[in-house]
C-alpha positions as CSV (number, residue, x, y, z in Angstrom):
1,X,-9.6,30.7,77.5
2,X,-10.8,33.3,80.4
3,X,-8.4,35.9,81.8
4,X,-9.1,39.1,84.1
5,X,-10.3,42.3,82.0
6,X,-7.0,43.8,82.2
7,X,-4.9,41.0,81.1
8,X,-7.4,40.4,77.8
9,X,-7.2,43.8,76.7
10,X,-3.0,44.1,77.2
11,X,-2.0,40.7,75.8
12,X,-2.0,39.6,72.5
13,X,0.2,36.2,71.3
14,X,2.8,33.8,68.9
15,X,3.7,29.5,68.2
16,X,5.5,26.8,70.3
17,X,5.7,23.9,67.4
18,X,2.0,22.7,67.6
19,X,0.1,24.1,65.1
20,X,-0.9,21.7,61.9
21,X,0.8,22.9,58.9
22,X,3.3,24.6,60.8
23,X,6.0,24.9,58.1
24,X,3.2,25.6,55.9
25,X,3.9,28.9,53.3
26,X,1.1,31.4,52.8
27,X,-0.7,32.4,50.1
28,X,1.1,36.1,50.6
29,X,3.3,37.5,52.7
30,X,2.5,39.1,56.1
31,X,2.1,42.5,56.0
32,X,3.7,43.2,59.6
33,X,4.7,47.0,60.2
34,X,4.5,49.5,62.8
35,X,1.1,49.8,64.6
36,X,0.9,52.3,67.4
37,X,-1.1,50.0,70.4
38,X,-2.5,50.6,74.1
39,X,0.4,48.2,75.1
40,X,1.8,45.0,76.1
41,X,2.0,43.0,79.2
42,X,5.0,40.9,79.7
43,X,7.8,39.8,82.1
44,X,11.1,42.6,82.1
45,X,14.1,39.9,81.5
46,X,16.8,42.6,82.0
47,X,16.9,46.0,82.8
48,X,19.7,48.6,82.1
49,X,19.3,52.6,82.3
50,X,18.5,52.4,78.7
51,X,16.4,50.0,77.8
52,X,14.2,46.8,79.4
53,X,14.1,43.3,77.3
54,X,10.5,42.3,77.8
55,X,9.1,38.7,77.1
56,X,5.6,38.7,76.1
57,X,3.4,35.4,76.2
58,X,3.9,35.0,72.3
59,X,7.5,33.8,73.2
60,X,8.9,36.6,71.7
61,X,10.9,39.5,73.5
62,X,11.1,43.0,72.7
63,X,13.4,45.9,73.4
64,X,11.7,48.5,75.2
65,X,14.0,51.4,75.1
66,X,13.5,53.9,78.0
67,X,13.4,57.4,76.8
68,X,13.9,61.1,78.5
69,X,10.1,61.4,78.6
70,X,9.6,57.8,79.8
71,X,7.4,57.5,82.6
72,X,7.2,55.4,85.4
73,X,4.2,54.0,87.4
74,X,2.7,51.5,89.7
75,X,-0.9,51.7,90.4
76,X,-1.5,54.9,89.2
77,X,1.5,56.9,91.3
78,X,4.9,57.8,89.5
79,X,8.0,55.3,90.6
80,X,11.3,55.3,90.2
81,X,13.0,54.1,86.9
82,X,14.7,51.3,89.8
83,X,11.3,49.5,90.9
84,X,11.6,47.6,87.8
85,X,13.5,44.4,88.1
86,X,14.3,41.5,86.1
87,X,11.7,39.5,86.5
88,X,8.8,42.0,87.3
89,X,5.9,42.6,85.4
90,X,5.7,45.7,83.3
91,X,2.6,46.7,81.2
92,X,4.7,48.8,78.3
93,X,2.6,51.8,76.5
94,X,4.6,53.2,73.6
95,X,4.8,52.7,69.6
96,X,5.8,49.4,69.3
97,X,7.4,48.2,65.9
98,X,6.6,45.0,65.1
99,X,8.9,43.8,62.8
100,X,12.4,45.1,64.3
101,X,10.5,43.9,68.0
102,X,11.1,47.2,69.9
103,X,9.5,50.1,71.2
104,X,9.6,53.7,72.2
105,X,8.3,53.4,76.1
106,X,5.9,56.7,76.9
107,X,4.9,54.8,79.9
108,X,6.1,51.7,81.8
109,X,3.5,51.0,84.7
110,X,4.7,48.2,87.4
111,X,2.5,45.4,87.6
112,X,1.6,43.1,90.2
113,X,3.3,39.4,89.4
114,X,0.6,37.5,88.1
115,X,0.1,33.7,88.0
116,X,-2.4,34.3,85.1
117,X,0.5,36.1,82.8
118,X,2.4,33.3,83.4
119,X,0.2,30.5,82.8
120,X,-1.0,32.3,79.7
121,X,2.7,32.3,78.2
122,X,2.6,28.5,79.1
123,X,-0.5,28.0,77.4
124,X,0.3,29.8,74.4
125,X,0.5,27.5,71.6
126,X,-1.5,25.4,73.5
127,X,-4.7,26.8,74.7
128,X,-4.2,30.1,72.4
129,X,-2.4,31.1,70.0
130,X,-1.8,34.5,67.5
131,X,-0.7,36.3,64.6
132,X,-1.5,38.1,61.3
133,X,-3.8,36.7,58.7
134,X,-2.0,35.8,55.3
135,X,-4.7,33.4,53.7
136,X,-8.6,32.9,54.0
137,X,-10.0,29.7,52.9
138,X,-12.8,27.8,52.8
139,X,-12.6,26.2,56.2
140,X,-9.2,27.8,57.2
141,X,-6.9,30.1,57.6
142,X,-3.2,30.9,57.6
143,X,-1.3,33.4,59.9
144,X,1.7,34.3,60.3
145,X,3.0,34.7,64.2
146,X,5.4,37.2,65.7
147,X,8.5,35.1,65.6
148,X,7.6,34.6,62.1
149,X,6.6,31.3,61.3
150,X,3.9,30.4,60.2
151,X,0.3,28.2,60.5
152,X,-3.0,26.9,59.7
153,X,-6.0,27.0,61.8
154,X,-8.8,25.0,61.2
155,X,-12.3,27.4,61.0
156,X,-15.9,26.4,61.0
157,X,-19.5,27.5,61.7
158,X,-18.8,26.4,65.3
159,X,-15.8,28.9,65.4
160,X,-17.0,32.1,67.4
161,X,-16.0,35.8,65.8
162,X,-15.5,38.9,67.8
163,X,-14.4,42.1,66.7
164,X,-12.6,43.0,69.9
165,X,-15.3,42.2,72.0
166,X,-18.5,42.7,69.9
167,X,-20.0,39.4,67.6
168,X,-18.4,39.0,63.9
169,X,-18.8,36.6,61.1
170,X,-15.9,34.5,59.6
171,X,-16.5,36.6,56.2
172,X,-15.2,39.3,58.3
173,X,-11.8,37.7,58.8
174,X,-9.4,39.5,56.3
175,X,-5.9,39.0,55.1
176,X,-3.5,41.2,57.1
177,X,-5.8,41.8,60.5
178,X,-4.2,40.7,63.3
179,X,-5.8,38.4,65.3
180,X,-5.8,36.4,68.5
181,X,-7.3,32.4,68.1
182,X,-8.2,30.7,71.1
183,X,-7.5,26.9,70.0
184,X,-9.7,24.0,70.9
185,X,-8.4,21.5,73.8
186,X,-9.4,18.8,71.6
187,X,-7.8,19.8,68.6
188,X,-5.2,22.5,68.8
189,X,-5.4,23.0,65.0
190,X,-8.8,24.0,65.0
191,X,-10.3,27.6,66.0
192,X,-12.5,28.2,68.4
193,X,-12.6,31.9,69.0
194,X,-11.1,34.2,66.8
195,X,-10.8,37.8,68.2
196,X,-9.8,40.8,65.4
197,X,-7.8,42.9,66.8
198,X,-7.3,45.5,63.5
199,X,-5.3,45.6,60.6
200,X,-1.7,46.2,60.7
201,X,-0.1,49.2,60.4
202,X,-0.5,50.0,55.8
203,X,-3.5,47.4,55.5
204,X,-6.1,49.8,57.2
């Protein structure tokens, strides 16, 4: 799965009813908390003085809540707090709260619409899929995805590991990192690049 720079390093992902083993329990519960991240791209729903509902690709929407110090921008020049719209997309900085799915906006910077956003949260479950490892086998592994069911990926020596963009090993993969899993076409139970994004918030 290839997107621009920008979009790789702002998106991150959750299910649509196609992994194997979706129903599948873990071996331990996710350890999902509060993580403070560069951001989230995702499509602003509705908007209200007070706060934006934003749906990211992992088919799951968060309340962005717009703040006194909230600032807004659009390539690199301040905006009003009006240029958003429902249906524009918005690249959220702030501390994002995984669990309760909301966030503190610091900074909400207007996007140009993008076909690639879009096909990516039409892909997701599909082409790509993510979440927060809760079990490390031999030959695969189980996460558990922002909407919080859960999965099992298929992983092999053919899977590729990056540690955000630099070369891992699968004995690198650890229970409670998050991760994003870019599935096979063939096989969308089966792994073929798994990217560590960190350990949750408690698990570093």
């Amino acid at each position: 799965m290839i997107v621009c720079a920008s979009l790789a390093a702002a998106l991150i992902l959750a299910p649509a009813g196609m992994l194997a083993a979706q129903g599948a329990q873990p071996d331990s519960g996710a350890r999902i908390g509060v993580m403070t991240i560069r951001g989230k791209l995702g499509i602003a729903t509705q908007v209200s003085p007070s706060q934006i509902s934003l749906a990211i690709p992992e088919h799951v929407t968060f309340t962005v809540r717009i703040l006194p110090v909230t600032r807004f921008t659009q390539e690199g020049q301040s905006v009003s707090e009006g240029a958003v719209q429902p249906g524009s997309a918005i690249f959220v900085h702030g501390l994002f709260d995984m669990k309760e799915r909301t966030v503190d906006a610091e900074v909400i910077d207007l996007m140009p619409q993008s076909k690639v956003l879009r096909l990516r949260m039409e892909n997701y479950g599909r082409t790509w899929t993510s979440g927060v490892i809760t079990a490390v086998r031999n030959g695969s592994i189980s996460i558990q995805h922002l909407d919080g069911s859960f999965g099992t990926l298929v992983v092999n020596t053919g899977s590729s590991v990056l540690f955000h963009s630099d070369p891992a090993l699968l004995s690198d993969l650890r229970v409670g990192e998050r991760v994003e899993v870019g599935l096979e076409r063939s096989d969308p139970s089966a792994a073929e690049t798994i990217r560590i994004q960190g350990m949750v918030s408690g698990n570093q």
